[in-house]
N, C-alpha and C positions, 0 to 999 in steps of 0.2 A: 686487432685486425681480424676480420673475418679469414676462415677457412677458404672461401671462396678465390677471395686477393690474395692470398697467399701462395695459391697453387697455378691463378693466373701468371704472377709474379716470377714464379719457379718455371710453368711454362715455358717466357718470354725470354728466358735467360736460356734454358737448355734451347731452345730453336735458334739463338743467337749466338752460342758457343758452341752448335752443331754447322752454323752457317759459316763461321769464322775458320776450324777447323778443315773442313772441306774447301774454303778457296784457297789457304795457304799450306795445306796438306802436300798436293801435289810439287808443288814453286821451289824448284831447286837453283834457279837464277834470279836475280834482281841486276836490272841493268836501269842507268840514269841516261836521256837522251836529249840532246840539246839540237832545236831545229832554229836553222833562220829563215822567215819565210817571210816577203813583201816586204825585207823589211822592218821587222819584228821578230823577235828572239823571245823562245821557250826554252822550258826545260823540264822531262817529267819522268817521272820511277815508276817503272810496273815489274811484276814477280810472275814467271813462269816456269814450266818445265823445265822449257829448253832455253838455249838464249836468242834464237829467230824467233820465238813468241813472246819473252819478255822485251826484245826489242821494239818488236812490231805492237806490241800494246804502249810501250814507254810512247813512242813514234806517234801513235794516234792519238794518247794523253796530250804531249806536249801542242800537238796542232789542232785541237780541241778550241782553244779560246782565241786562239788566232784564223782560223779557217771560217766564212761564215757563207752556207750550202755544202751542196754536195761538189761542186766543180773541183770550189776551192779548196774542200778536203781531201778529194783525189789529188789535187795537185801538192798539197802538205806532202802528203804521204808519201811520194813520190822524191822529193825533196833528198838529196843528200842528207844524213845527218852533220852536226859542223865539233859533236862532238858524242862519241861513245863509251859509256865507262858498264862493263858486265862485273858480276863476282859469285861466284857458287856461296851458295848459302848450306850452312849445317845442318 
């Protein structure tokens, strides 16, 4: 292999393991959230600081594929959860 690919290669990895490191660096909660919405039931994991941010991104994961515009994602959002599970992470 060239010099060239090689250093691209090593690159792609350190900007990849610098980009992984810094999202989950911070994320000291992981909470799972289950929305019922029209309907139709989700359920999705997000990692945050706190647990109103891992919520609130679990919340908007899960009503991601059921929500379609902006009304109806406001109104996901908005939605009770119908089930919440948080846990501090290590």
């Amino acid at each position: 292999m060239r010099r060239a690919t090689l250093y691209s290669i090593a690159a792609v990895l350190a900007v990849a393991a610098l980009f992984f490191f810094m999202t989950t660096a911070r994320a000291k909660v992981q909470c799972r959230v289950c929305i019922e919405f029209r309907g139709r039931t989700n359920c999705a994991s997000a990692l945050g600081p706190t647990e109103q941010a891992a919520r609130e991104g679990a919340q908007s994961t899960a009503c991601g594929p059921m929500a379609s515009g902006m009304d109806e994602q406001i109104g996901c959002s908005r939605t009770p959860p119908t089930a919440v599970q948080c846990e501090k992470r290590q």
